[in-house]
N, C-alpha and C positions, 0 to 999 in steps of 0.2 A: 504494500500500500504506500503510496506519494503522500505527504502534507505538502499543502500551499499551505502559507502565511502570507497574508497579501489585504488589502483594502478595498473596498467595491468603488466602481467606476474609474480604477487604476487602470490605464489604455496596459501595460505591463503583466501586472494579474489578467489583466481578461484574457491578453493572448497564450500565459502558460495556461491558462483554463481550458481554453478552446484547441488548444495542444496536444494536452493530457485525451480530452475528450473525443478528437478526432483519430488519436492511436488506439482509444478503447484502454485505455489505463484507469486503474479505480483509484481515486484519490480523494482525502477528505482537504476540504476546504475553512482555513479559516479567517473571520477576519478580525485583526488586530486593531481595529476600532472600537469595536463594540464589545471588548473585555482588557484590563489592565493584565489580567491574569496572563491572556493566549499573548499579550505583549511582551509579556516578561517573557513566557517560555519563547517566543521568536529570536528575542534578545539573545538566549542561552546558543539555539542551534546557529547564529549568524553570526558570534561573536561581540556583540552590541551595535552590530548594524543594522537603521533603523528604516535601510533600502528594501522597497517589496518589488516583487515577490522574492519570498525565501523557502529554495524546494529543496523539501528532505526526500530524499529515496535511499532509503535502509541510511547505511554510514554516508554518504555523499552526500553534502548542503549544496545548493548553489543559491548565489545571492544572485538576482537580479533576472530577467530572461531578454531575450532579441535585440540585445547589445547594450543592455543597461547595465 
């Protein structure tokens, strides 16, 4: 399973969304807006970077997607 950490109406997040979604990949989504909490743990897996999207798959983060 993928997490996104990422923000709604982020041109960024929506394209690793539409991404994930057009390889058939299961991913849960969340947004770091609307909890301090799923903030902090973003923080954990990116290091304290506070760039979205932030994609976990298994041990591999990437910060950022399609050139951010």
């Amino acid at each position: 399973m993928v997490l996104i950490f990422g923000k709604e109406h982020c041109p960024y997040t929506d394209a690793a969304r539409r991404d994930l979604e057009s390889r058939g990949v299961t991913f849960e989504y969340v947004d770091v807006k609307k909890s301090r909490a799923e903030m902090e743990r973003m923080l954990q897996y990116s290091g304290g970077q506070r760039r979205v999207p932030v994609i976990v798959e298994g041990a591999r983060v990437t910060i950022g997607f399609g050139g951010t």
